[in-house]
Structures are given as structure tokens and as C-alpha cells.
LOROSE-539457 format. One record per atom (N, C-alpha, C, O): x, y, z. Coordinates in steps of 0.05 Angstrom, whole numbers, plus 5000, padded with zeros to 4 digits. Example, Ala and Ser with C-alpha at 12.3 -4.5 7.8 and 13.67 -1.06 7.14 Angstrom:
<rs>
526448865156
524649105156
526449345156
528549345169
525749555142
527349795143
525850015157
526850235161
</rs>
This chain:
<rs>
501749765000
500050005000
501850255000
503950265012
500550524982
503350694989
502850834996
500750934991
504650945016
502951195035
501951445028
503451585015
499651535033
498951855032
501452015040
502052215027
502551955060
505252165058
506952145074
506752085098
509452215060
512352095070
513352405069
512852565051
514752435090
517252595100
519352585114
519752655138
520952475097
523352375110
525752555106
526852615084
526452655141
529052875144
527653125131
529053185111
525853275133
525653515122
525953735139
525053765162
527353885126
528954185144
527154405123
526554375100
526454675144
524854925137
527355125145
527255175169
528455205137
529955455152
529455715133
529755735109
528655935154
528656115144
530656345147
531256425170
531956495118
533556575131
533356915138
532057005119
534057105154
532857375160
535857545171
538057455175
535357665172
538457985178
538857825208
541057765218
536357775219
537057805254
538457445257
538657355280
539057285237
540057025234
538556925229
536457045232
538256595219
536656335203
535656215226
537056105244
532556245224
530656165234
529955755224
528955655204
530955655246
529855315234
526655245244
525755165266
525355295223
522055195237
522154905234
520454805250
523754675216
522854515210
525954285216
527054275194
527254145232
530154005237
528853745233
527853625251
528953685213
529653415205
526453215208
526352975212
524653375204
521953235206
521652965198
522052935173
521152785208
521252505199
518352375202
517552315225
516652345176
514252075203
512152095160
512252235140
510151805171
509451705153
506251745152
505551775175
504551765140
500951755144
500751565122
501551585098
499051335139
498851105116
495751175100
494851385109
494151075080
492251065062
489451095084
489450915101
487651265086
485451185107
486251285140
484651275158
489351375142
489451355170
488351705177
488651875159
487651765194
487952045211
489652045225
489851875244
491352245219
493552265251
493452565257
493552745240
493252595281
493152855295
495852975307
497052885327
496353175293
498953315312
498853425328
496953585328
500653425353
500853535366
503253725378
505553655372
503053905390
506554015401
505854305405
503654395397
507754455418
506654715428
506854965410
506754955386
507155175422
507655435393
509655435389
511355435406
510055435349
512855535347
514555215345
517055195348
513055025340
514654795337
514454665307
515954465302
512654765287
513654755265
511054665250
510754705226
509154525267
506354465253
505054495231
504254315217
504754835226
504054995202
505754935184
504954845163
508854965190
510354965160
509654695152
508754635130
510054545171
509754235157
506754245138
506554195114
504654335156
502154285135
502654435113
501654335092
504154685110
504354855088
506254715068
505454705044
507954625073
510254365056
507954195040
506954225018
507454005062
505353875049
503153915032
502153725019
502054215030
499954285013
501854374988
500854394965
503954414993
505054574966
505254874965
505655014945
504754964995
505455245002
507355435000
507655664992
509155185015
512655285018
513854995011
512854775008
517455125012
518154915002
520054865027
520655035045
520954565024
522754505038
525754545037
526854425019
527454735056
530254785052
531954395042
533854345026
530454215055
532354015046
530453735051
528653735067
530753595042
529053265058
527053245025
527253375004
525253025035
522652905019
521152865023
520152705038
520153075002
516053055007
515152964996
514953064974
513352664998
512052564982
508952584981
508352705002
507452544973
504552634979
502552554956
501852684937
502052344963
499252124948
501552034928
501052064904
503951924934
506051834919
506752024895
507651914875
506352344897
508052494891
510152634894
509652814909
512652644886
513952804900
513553154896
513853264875
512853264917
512653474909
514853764902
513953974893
517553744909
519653784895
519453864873
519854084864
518653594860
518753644821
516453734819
515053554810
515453884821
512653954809
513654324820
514154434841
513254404788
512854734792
510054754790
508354594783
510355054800
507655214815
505455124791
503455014800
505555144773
502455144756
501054784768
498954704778
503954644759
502354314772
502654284800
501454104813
503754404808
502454434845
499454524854
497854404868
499054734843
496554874838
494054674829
491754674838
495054544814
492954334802
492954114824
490954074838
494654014826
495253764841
493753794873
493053604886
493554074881
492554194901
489954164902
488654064921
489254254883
485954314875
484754034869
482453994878
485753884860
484253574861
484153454876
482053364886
487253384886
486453194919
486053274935
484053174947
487453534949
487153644972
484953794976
483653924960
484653765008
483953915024
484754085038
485553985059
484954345039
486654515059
485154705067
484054865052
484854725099
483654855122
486255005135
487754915151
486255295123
488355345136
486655615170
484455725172
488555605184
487455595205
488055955212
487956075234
489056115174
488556425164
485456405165
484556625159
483556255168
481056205157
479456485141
478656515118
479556665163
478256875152
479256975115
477657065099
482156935110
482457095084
482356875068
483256915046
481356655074
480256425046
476956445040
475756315022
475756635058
473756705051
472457005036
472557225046
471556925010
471057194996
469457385007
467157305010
469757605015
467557765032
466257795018
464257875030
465557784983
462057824968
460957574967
459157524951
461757414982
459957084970
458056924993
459756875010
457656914995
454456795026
456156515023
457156415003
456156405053
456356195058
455955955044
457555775047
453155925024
452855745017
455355724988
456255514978
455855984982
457256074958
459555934961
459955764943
461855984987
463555974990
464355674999
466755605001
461955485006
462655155009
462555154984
464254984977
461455244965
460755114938
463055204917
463255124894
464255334928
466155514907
467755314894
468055314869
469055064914
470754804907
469054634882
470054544862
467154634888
466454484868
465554544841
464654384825
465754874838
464655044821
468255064805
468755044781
469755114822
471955124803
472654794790
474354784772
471354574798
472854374782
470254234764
470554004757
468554314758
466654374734
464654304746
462854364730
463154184771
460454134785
458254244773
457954484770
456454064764
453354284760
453454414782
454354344804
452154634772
450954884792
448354684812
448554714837
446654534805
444554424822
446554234842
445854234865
448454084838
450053914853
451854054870
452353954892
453054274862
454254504884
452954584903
454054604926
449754654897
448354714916
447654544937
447454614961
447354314928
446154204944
448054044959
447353984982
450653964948
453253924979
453554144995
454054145019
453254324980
454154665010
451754595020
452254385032
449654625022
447654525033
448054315048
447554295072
448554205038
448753835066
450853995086
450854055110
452554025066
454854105090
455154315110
456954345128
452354525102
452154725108
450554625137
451254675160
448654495131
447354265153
448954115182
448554105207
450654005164
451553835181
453553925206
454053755223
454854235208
456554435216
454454615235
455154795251
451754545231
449854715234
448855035234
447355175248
450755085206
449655295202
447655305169
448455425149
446055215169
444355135147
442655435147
441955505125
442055615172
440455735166
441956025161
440756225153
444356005167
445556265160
446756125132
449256145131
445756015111
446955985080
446856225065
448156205045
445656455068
445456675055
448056975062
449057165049
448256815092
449957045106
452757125093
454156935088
453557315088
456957425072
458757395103
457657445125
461557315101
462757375120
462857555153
462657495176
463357805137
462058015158
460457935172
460857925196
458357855163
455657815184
456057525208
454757485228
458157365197
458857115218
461557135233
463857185227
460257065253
462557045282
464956915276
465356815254
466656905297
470156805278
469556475284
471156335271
467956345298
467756045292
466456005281
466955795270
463656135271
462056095240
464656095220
465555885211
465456275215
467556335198
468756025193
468455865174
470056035218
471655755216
470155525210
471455385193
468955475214
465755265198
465755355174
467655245162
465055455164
464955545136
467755445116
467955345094
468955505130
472755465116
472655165115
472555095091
472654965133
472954745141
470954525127
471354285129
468554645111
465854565107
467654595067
468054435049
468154865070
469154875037
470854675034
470454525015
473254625050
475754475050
475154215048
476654085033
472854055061
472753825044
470153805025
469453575019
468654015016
467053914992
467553794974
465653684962
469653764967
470553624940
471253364947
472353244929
470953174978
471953024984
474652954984
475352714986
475953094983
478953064982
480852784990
480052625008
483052744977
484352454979
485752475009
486252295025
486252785011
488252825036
487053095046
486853285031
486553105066
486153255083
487253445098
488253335118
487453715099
489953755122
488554015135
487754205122
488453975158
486754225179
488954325194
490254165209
489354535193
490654765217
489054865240
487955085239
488854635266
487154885283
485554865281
484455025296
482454645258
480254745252
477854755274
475454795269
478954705297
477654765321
478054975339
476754975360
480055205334
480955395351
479155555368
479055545393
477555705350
475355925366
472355735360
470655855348
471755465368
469755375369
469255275404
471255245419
466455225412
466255205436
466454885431
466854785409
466054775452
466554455457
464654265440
465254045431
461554415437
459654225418
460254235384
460454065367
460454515382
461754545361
463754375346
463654265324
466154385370
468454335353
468254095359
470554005361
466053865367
466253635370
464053535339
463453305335
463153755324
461453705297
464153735286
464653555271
465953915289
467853895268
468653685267
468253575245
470253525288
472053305296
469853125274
470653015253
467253115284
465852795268
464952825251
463352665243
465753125231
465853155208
468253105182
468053045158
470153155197
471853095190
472752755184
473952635167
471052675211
471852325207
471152155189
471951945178
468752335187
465452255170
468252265144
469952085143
468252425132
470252415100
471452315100
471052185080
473452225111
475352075109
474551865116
474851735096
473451705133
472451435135
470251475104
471051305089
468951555097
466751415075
467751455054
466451425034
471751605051
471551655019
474151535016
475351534995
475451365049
477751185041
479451455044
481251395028
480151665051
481951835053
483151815076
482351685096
485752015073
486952085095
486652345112
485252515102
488052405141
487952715145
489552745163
490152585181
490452995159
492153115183
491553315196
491053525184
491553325221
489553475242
491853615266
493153505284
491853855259
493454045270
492754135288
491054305283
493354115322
491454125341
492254175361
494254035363
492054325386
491854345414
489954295432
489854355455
488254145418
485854205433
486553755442
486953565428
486453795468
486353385475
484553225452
485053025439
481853425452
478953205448
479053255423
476653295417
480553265402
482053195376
482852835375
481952685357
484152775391
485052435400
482552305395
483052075387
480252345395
478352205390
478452065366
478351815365
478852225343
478252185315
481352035307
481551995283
482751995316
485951975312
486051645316
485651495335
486851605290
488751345287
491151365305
491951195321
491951595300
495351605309
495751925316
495252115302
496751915342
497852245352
500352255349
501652065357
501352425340
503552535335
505452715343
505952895327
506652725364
508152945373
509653075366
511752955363
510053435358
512553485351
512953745364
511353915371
516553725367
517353995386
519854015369
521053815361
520654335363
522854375357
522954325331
525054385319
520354175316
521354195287
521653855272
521853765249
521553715301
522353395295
520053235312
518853305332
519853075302
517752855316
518452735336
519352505332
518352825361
518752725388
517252485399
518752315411
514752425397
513352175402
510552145387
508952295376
510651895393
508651675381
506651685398
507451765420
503651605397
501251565418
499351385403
498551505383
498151135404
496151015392
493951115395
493951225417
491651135384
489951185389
488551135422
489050935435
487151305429
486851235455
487751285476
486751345498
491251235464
493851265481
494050935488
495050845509
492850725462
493650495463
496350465463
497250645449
498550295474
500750295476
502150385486
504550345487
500750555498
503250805511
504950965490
505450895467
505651225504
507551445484
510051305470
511751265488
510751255453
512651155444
514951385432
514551515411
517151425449
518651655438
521251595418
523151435422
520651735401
521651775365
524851725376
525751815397
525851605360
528751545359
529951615331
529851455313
531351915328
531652045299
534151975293
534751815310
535751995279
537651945261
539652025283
539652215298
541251825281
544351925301
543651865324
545451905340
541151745335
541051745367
539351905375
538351835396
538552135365
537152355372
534552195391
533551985385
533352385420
531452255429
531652575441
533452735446
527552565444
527352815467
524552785475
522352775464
526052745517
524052725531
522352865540
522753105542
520552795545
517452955549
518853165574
520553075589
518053405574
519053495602
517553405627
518653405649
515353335624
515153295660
517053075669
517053055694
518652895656
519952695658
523352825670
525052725684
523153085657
525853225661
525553415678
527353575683
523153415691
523253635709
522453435741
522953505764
521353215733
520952995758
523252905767
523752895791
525352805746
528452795746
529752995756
531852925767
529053275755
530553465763
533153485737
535553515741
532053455717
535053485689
534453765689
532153835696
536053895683
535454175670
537054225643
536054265621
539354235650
542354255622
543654075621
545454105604
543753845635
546053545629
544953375645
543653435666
545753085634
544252865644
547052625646
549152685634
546952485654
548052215651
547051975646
544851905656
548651785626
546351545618
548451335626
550851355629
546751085627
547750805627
547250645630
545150635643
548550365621
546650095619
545449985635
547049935653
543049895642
542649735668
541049465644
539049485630
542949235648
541449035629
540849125607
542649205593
537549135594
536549245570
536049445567
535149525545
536549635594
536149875597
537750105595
540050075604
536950415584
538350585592
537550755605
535550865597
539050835634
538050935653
539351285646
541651335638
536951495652
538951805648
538351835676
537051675690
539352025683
539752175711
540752425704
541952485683
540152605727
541552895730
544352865736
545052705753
546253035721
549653075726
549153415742
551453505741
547853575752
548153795763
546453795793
544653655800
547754005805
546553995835
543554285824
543754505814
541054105833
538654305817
537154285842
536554085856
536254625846
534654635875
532754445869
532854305849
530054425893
527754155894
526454415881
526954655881
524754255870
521654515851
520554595866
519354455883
520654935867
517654945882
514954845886
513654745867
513954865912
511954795913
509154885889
509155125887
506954755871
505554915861
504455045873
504054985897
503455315859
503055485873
499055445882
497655295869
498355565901
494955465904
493255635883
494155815870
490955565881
489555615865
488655865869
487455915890
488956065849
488356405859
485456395866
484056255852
484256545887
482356565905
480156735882
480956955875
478056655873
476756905864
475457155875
473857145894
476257395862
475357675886
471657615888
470157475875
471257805915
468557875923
467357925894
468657995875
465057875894
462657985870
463458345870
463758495889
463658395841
463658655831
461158805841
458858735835
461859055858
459659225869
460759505866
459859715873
462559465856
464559815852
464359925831
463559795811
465060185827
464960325804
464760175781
466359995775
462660255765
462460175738
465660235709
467260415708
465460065697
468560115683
466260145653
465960335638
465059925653
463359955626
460860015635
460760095658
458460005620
455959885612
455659935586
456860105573
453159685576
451859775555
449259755564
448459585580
447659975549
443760165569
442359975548
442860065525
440659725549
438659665522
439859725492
438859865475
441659615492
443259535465
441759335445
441559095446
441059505427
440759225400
443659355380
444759575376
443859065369
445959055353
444658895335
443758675344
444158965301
442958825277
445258875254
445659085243
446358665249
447958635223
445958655197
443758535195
447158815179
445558715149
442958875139
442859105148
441458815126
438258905124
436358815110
436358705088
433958855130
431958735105
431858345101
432858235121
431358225090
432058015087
434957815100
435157565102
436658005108
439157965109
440458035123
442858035123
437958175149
438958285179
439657935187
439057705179
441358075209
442457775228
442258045255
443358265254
440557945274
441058015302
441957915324
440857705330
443257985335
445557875351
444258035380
442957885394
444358225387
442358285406
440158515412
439458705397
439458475430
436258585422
435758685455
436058525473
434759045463
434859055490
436658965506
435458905526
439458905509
441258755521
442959005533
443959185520
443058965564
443959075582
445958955602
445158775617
448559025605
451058945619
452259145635
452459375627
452959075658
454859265670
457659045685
457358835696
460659215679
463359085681
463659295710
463159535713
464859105727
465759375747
468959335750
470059125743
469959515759
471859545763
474059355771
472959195786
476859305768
479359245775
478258865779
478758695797
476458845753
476058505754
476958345732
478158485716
476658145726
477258015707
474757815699
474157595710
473657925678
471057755668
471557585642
472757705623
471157415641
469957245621
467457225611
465457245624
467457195576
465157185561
465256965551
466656895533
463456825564
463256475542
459656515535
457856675542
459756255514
457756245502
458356135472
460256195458
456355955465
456955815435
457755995408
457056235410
458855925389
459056105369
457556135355
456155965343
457456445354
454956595347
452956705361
450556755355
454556765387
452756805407
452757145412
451257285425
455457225394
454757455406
457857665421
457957895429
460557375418
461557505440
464057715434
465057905447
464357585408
465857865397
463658125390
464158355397
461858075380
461258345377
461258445408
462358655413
459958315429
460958455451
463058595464
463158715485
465358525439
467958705457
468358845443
469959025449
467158855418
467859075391
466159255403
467159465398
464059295417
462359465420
463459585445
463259825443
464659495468
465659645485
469159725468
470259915479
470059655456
472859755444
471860005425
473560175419
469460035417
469060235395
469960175362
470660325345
469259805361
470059725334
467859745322
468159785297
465159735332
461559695329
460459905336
461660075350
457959925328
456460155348
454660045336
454659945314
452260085360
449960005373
447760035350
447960265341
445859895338
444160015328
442260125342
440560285334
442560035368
440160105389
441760255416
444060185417
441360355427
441960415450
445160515461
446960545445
445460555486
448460685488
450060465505
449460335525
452260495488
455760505507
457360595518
459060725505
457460555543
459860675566
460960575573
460660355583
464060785568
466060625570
468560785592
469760965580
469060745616
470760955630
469361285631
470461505629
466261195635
464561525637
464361645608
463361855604
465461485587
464661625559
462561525546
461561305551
461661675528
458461475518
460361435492
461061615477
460961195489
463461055461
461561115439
462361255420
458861005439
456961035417
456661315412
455761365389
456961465423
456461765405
458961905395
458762145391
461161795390
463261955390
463261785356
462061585349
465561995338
466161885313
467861695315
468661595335
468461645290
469961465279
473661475290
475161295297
474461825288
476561865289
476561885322
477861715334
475262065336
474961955371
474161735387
474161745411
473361495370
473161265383
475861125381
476560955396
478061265352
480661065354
482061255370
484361175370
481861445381
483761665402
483561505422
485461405434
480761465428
479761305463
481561065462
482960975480
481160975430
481260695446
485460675449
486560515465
487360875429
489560875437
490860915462
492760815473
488761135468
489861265499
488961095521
490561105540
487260945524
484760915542
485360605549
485560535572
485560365516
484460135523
486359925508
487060005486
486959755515
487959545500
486159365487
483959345498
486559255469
485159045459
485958895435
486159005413
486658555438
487258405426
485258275413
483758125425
485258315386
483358205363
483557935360
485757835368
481757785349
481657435336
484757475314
486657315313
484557675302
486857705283
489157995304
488758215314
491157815300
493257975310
494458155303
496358225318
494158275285
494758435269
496558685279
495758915283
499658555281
501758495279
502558655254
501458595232
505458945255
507058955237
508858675224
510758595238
508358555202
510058275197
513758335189
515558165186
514058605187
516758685183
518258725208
520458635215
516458885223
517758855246
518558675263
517258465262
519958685277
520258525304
518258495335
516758675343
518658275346
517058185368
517658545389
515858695396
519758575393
520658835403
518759065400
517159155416
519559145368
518459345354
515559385347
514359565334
514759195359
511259205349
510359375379
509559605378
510459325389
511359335420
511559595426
509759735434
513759675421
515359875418
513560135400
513060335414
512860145379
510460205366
508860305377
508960545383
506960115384
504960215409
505260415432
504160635431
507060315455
507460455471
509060715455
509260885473
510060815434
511161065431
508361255415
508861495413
506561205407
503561225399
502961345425
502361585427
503161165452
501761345469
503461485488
502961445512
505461645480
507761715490
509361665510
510361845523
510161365516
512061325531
514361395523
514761425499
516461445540
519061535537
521361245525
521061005531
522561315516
523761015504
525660865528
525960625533
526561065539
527760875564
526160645582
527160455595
522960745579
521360625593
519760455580
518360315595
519460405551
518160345531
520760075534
520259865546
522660125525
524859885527
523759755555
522359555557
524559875574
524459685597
521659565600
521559325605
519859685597
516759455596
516359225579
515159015584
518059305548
516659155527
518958885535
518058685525
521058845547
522958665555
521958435582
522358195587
520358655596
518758455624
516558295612
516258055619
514758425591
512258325579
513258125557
511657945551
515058125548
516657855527
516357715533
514857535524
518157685563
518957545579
516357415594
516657175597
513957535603
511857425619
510257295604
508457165615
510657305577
509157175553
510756885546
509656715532
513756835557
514956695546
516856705521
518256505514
516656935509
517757035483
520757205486
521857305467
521757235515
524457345514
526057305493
526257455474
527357045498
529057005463
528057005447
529656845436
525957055425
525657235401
524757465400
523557535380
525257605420
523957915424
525358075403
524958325404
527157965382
529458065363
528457955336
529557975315
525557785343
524957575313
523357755298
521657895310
523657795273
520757905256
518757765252
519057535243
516157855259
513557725271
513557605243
511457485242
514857585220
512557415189
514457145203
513356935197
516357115215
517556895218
517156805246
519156745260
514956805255
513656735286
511856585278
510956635255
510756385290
508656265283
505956425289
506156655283
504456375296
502056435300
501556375323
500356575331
501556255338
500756245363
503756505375
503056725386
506556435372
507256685382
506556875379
506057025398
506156965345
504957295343
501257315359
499957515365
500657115360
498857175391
500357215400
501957265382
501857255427
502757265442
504657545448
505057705466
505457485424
505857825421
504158015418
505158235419
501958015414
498858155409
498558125440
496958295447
499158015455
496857945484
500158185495
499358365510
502758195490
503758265511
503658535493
503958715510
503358645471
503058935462
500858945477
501958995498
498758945482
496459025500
496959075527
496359285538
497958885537
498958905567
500559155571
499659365581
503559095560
504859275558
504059565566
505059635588
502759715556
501859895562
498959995586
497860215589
498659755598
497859815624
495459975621
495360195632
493659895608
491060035598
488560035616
488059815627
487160185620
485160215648
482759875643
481859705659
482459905608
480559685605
481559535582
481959625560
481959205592
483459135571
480458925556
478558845570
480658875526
478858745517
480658465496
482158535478
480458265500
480658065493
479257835482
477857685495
479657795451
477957605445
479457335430
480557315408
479057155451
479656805451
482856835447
483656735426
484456935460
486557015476
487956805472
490156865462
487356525476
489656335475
489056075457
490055855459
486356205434
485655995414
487455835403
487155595407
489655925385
492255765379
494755685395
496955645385
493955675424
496155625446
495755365456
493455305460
498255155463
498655005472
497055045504
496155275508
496654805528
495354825543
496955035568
495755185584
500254965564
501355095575
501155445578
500155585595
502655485552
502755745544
499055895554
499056115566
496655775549
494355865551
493655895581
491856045587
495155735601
494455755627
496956085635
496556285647
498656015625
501456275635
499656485622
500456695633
497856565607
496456765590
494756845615
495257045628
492456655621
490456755646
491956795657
492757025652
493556645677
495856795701
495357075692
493357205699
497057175674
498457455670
496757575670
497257805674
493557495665
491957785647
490857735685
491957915697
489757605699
488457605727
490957725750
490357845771
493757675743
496457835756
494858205751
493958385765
495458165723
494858455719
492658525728
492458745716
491058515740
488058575755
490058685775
491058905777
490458355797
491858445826
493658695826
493158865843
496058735805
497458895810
497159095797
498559285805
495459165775
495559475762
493159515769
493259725783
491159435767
487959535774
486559585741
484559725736
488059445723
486559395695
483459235696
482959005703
482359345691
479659055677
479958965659
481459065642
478858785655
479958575632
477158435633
475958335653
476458455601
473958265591
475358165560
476658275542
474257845568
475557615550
472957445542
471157355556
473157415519
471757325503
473357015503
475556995492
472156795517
474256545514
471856275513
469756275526
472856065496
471555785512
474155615528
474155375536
475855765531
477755625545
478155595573
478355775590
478155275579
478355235611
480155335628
479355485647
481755305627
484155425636
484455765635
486455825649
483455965626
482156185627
480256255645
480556435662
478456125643
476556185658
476556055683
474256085692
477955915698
478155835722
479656125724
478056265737
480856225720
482356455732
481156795726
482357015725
479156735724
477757035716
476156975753
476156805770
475257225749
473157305776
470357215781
469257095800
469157355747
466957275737
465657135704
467157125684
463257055702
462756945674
460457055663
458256995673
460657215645
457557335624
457957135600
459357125580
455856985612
455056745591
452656815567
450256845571
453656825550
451456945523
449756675506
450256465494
448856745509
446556635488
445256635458
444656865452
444956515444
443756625417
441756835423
440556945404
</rs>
């Protein structure tokens, strides 16, 4: 049988002024005919490039890509393009700019099958099923704009396999979906590939991905660290790369107490490592932060009987209707609720990205809804932080400089602008590349650099939406820490738009929205 796809030894290096960036050392691993395997590994370990290799995106600095027993090497751009468009599937996890902003949902599942000659009645009626089965059948008319960033993502994921594709490959296609949701994705996904004999590759942070998985996949650093059977039949089996290469899980190196050198040696069939350095005992974990008293203090926001109606006529979508909120002061709230419920437009409307069709917004004693266009972006420079679904990130600049940017906008002095944007790197995890240019960060870092440009500047109200969607479980828990720290120690508010667990154990309170 020959495999859907072989990569054996493939290197990504990119090269840039500030030195050669390796996203990709020596990637090694196989997906047989029919299998799903789900990747796994944290930000910044090479995931994307690999799916991007594999689609025919980018190319590989060195190694072999094979893919439905092509090599894709030999194939220039016009027969890549083709070769793309027939077998594959690709869900890239940019979702929003694979969707045309003039085309309605039903348009945009159907678009796949309209470019490879489909009757128009047979187009319709798979975006339709598929439009169904994602459950958004009844927004088929809706244009972009008018759907939430996990509609969105439904929509992308729904186009990506209309055509049934031989191979599959999803980035993330669960990121900003709530748990029921992204559990239609998961058995949508399975659904294709089990009834059409295909394969897929499932790009993921999320655990309840393992469901659908033949085979999990681990990778850190660029190389395939371990094996997991489905289930976690077998136990983790860790990758043994060329030369010896092996790399252990860290809780293994941190239960050991390894930090920078180890010692190994035979015991019988065994090789035993140990620590070679004297390493203090770990701190104790720390207890679970206490949540504050119920908010009874000064108001930071409200919104007075708010309707909010996208569209018109035929083609309104209302999102809310009479809807009244009040945020108080020096807390940390969470906004959950299914997608489409409502919860970005709720932070666009206190940031001054929306305004009200109905009723008013207050924001720090200002009514946000009556002010223009050009005094709602003054407020929101001087006044408010806020990290968008899209990060939108200078890509020339550096992790530093983006940073740096901002705070000189709202006139910090550079002596002081340096020394914050260096603490906030650092509390994000991003110290050593605070010198990287964000187009060569992955995406979950340039989150991250989006969450510490906000911080950074120490803003009375910070607004946040799904904050640690493309973050490992780790990195997503050090995120809450920081934004609920920043409560205790600056007296910021902070409202987060999240379905994430680990978030919301560490907020104060929860405005749970509804359709």
C-alpha cells in the first residue's frame, strides 16, 4: 500500500538579517492510506510549516516530500496548483482570508466544486448538506462580515472538504469553536475520510481531537518527538531520529530534576538517564488564585438596552436585542457562550469597533456610541487595550518593535518603553525572540505578542477576544495567570471573550451569552 505521505529528514529554515530561523530539523514520520493522525506540540514547533510543505505552500530547505505518491519537489507552481485543487483539502487555520467577503456561505462551500466543473444544482446542494451538518444551514445566505470567527471557521472547514478530498489537512480547525461545536467538526471530519477511504492531518491543541485519531503525533522543535496510539493504546512511544537523537517529554525532566546535562547507562536492557548537576527541589505549586468578592464598585463599562442588527431587510442577522451589561471595576471577566452567540461583537462594541444600532455604550464615563469614527480610535489608543481574533501584527517588524510601536503612539518615553516591552516578552514566554520579525513567528507566538502589546501598556480596560485559541495548554494557562496578575497588580479590567478552561478558572466572573 503506498502511503498518503512520506517525510523523511525535512528541514524549513528561514533565513532573515537578525540570523536563520529553523522551523522545520529534520521532520521524519509516515500517514498511511485511510489513517487520521493528529498533531500535536506547542507554539512555534513547526506544525503549520509542515502542513504548508505538504499542501504545496512552501518549500522544503532540504529532505522529501512525498504526497499521494507524489513528490512534490518536482512539480512547479502551475502543477502544484492543480495537484492541490484535486486531491487536497486545505483548512488553513488564516481561515478568515480564504473567505470571499462578496459570496454567502452557501457560495463559499460551493466555490470547490464550482471551480472543478460541478453542475450548479450539485454544488448547491453539497454546501447545503454541508452547510447542515456544521449547523449552520440557516445562516446559508449570510456574507462573511455578518458571521462570528467560529462560524467563519465552519464555513472554511465545510469548503475544504466539499470536493471530498484524497488528503486532508486542517490547521487548528477547532480553535475559536466551543466544545459542541468543535466536536461536529471533529465527526465531520471523520465522516470524510472514513466514507471516501481518505486520509487527514489534524493540526491541534485541543486533547478532544484524540478521538478521531488513528495515530497522535508529537512534535517539538521541528522533529517528531513521540508516538501515541489511538486512545493512548500502547503507551507514548518516543521517536528515535537519526544519530541517536531522542527528546523527553518534560515532565519526565523536570520529575528527574535534568535541567542542562544528564547522565546515561546500561542497566541490562536498559538505559537509565539521571541528572549530572546539583538542581534546587521545585517549588511547591502554587494554590489556586482565590476568586475576588462579587463586583459592586464603580462601573468601568455598561451597555443601556443595546440592540445590535447586522445587514438589512432580508439579510438582517441580530445578535442582540434590549441587552443590558454592566463590568465593574479592577475585575477580570469572562465571556463564554456558543458560536454565534454574540461575544465578539460584545467586545467590539465596548472597544469602539461596532456601534449600537440600538441604545448606548459606556465606557470609562464616555458614551463610546456617540463619539466618531476618528474619537473612538483616540479612546481606544489612549484609554484601552485590545487583542483582536486576528493579530494584526506589523510582519516586518520585530516581536520588540511591534511593542515598541504602540507604547511610543501613546507617548511613553523610550527608556521606559524598552524596559516594559522586555518584562512583557518575557511574561509571555517570548524573551529569546523579542529580536524575531513577527512574518517568521508562528501564530500562536504572534498571539502572544498581540496579548503582551496590550498589556504592555497598562490600559485602564483591557478587551480580549479567545486570547489563547492557537496556544498550547501550557502557554494558555501562563496567558490567564498574566491577564488575572494584571488585575491584582495594576487595577486593569479585563473582559475576555474565551471557551477556554484554563482561562476561565482564573477570571473573577462569567457573562455567559446566548443566541
Amino acid at each position: 500500500m503506498t502511503p498518503a505521505v512520506e517525510l523523511d529528514h525535512v528541514f524549513r529554515v528561514y533565513p532573515a538579517e537578525e540570523g536563520a530561523s529553523a522551523a522545520l530539523q529534520g521532520l521524519t514520520f509516515t500517514v498511511r492510506e485511510g489513517e487520521i493522525v493528529v498533531v500535536l506540540g506547542p507554539s512555534g514547533s513547526g506544525k503549520t510549516t509542515m502542513l504548508r510543505i505538504l499542501a504545496g505552500l512552501d518549500r522544503p530547505s532540504a529532505g522529501r516530500v512525498d504526497v499521494l505518491g507524489v513528490d512534490l519537489r518536482r512539480l512547479g507552481r502551475t502543477k502544484l496548483d492543480h495537484f492541490r485543487g484535486r486531491f487536497l483539502g486545505y483548512a488553513d487555520q488564516h481561515y478568515a482570508a480564504a473567505l470571499a467577503p462578496e459570496l454567502t456561505a452557501q457560495e463559499l462551500v460551493a466555490l470547490p466544486l464550482g471551480l472543478a466543473g460541478v453542475s450548479r444544482e450539485r454544488q448547491l446542494s453539497r454546501a447545503d448538506h454541508l452547510l447542515d451538518v456544521v449547523g449552520l444551514a440557516n445562516r446559508r445566505d449570510a456574507r462573511p462580515f455578518e458571521l462570528s470567527g467560529g462560524e467563519q471557521q465552519r464555513i472554511a472547514v465545510a469548503a475544504a472538504v466539499a470536493r471530498r478530498p484524497r488528503l486532508l489537512l486542517a490547521d487548528e480547525p477547532t480553535a475559536e469553536l466551543d466544545s459542541h461545536n468543535a466536536g461536529i467538526m471533529y465527526r465531520l471530519i471523520e465522516q470524510i475520510v472514513r466514507a471516501e477511504s481518505a486520509s487527514a492531518i489534524v493540526v491541534s491543541h485541543d486533547p478532544a481531537s484524540a478521538a478521531i485519531a488513528d495515530r497522535i503525533v508529537h512534535v517539538r522543535d521541528g522533529r517528531v518527538s513521540a508516538e501515541t496510539g489511538r486512545d493512548g493504546r500502547g503507551g507514548e512511544s518516543i521517536v528515535v531520529g537519526r544519530g541517536g537523537w531522542i527528546r523527553l517529554p518534560e515532565e519526565f525532566l523536570h520529575r528527574s530534576r535534568i535541567v542542562t546535562r544528564a547522565r546515561a547507562r546500561i542497566e541490562r536492557s536498559e538505559i537509565v538517564i539521571s541528572g549530572d548537576e546539583a538542581v534546587p527541589e521545585r517549588p511547591a505549586e502554587p494554590a489556586a488564585r482565590a476568586r475576588r468578592s462579587p463586583g459592586h464598585g464603580a462601573a468601568v463599562a455598561e451597555l443601556r438596552r443595546v440592540g445590535k442588527t447586522f445587514g438589512s431587510r432580508k439579510q438582517a442577522t441580530e445578535v442582540f436585542a434590549d441587552f443590558s451589561a454592566r463590568l465593574s471595576q479592577r475585575r477580570f471577566t469572562v465571556v463564554t457562550g456558543p458560536s454565534g452567540s454574540g461575544k465578539s461583537t460584545f467586545l467590539n462594541l465596548l472597544a469602539g469597533l461596532e456601534l449600537p444600532s440600538d441604545g448606548d455604550v459606556l465606557v470609562l464615563g464616555v458614551v463610546v456610541s456617540s463619539l466618531d469614527r476618528s474619537a473612538r480610535a483616540a479612546f481606544r489608543r489612549t484609554e484601552l487595550g485590545v487583542v483582536a481574533q486576528d493579530s494584526s501584527l506589523v510582519p516586518f517588524l520585530s516581536a520588540r518593535e511591534n511593542i515598541e510601536l504602540t507604547l511610543a503612539t501613546r507617548g511613553w518615553a523610550k527608556a521606559d518603553a524598552a524596559a516594559a516591552v522586555e518584562e512583557v516578552l518575557s511574561s509571555v514566554g517570548l524573551g529569546e525572540l523579542a529580536g524575531q520579525r513577527v512574518a517568521r513567528l508562528s501564530m500562536g507566538e504572534r498571539q502572544r505578542v498581540a496579548i503582551a502589546r496590550a498589556v504592555a501598556a497598562r490600559p485602564k480596560l483591557l478587551v480580549a477576544d479567545e486570547p489563547t485559541a492557537r496556544l498550547d495548554a501550557t502557554n494558555a494557562l501562563a496567558i490567564g495567570t498574566l491577564l488575572s496578575r494584571l488585575v491584582d497588580e495594576v487595577g486593569t479590567t479585563i473582559v475576555c471573550a474565551t471557551h477556554d478552561p484554563l482561562v476561565i478558572e482564573q477570571a473573577d466572573e462569567e457573562l455567559e451569552l446566548r443566541r
